[in-house]
N, C-alpha and C positions, 0 to 999 in steps of 0.2 A: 504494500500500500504506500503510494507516496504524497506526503504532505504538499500542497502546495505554499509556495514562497514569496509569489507574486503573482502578476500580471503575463501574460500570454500572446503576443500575436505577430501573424505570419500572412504573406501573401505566397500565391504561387500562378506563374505564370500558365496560363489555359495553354500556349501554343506548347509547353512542353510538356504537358501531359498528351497532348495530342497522339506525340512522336510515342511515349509511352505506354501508348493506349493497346496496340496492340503487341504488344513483348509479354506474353504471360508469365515469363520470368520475373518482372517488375512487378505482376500485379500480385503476385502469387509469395513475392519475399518481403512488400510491405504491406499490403492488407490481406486481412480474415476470406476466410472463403466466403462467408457471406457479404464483405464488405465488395469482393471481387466480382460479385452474382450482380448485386446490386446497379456495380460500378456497367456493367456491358448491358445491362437491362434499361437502362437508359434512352441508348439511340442515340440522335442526335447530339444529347446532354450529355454523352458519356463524360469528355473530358471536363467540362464544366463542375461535375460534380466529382469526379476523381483528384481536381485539381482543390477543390474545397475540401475534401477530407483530409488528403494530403497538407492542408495549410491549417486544419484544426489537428491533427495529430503535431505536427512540430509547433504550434503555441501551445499545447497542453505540456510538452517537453517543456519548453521553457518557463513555463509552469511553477512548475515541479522543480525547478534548476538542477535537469540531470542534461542537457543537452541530447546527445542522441545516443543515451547509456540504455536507454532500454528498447531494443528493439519495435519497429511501428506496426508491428504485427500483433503486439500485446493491448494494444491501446483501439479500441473501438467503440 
């Protein structure tokens, strides 16, 4: 369980999840299997909303002030 420390927040660029979007190696070694169902159920939004999950997982790191100590696949 990790206490939070502070405040949290991150952007992430849509055009790079784009390129990400389809490498299931990426989706599969930082989100959940369901976060990954989720993320391709989409459509059109896929990246849009991969690129938000993606940018509320590393503000919740920082959070927390572990930087990227805890893998983003624990965090959903």
């Amino acid at each position: 369980m990790c206490k939070v420390r502070g405040v949290g927040i991150d952007l992430c660029d849509i055009s790079r999840m784009e390129k990400n979007l389809q490498d299931d190696r990426f989706l599969n070694r930082f989100f959940t299997e369901a976060e990954a169902a989720y993320i391709r159920s989409r459509g059109l939004s896929a990246s849009q909303s991969m690129a938000g999950m993606w940018a509320a997982k590393e503000a919740f790191l920082k959070s927390v002030g572990v930087g990227l100590a805890l893998p983003l696949q624990d965090i959903e």
